[in-house]
N, C-alpha and C positions, 0 to 999 in steps of 0.2 A: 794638211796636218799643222796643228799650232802646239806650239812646248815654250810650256811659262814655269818659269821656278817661283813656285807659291815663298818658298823659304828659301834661303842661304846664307851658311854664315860659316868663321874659319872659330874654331876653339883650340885652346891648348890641348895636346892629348898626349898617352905613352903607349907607343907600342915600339915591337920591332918585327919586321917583315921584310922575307929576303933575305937575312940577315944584317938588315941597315934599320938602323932607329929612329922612329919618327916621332915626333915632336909635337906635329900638330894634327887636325884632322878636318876635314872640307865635311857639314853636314846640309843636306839639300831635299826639298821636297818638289817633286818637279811631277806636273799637270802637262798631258800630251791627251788633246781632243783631237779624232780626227774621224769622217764619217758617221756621227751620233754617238762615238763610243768615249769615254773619259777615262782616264789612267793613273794615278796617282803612284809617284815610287818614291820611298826612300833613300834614300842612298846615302855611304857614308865612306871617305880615302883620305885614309892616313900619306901623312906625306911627312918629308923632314923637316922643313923646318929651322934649318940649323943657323939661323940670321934672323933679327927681328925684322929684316924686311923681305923673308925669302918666303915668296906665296906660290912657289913653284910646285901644283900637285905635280904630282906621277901617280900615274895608273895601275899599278901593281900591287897598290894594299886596299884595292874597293869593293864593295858589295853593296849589294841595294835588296829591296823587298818590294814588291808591288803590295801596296793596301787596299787598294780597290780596283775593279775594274769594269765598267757597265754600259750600258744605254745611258745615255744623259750626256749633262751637260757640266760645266765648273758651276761649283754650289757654292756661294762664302761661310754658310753655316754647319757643312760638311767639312771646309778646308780647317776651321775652326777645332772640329773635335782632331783632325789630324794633326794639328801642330797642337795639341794637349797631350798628344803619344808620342811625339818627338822624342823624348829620354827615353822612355820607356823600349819603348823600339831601334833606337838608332845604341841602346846600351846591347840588346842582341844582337843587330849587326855587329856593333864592336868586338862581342866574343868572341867570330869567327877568328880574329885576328889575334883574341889573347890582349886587345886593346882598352883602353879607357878615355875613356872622353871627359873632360873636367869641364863641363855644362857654366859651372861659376865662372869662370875665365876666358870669354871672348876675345878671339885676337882681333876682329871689327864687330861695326856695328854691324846687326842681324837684318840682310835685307831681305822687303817680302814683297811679290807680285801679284 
């Protein structure tokens, strides 16, 4: 089995979850090939945030979506149309949570695999 984060990046965000307010939000596209099959999932955890150096997620405000799942292999022209639905889709995840993700304001730069 191999698991590549196609995407990852930390943005500012608001939610509260648990009853504790987070601040920021960890958003991730993550590729897991394993015996001919390909995987692609979303995923999106808020976290707090409360120090401009504190990148400590917690696991308690996440959810993810699988977008695909098939025979094959990693495509770059497929991963392409998936990171053009990143908002789109990582803004319904966010709802689960009553969250907002501010897409404008990167806390790093966006790294991609």
């Amino acid at each position: 089995m191999k698991v590549v984060d196609v995407f990852m990046c930390y943005y500012e965000a608001d939610c509260v979850a648990n009853e504790r307010p987070r601040h920021a939000a960890k958003v991730s596209l993550t590729c897991t090939t394993d015996a001919g099959t390909v995987d692609y999932v979303w995923a999106v955890s808020f976290f707090p945030h409360d120090a401009e150096d504190d990148f400590a997620v917690s696991y308690d405000a996440e959810t993810s979506r699988s977008i695909y799942n098939a025979k094959g292999r990693r495509a770059k022209k497929r991963e392409g149309e998936f990171l053009e639905q990143r908002e789109s889709i990582c803004d319904e995840l966010a709802e689960e949570f009553k969250g907002k993700i501010f897409w404008d304001k990167p806390l790093i730069e966006a790294r991609l695999g």
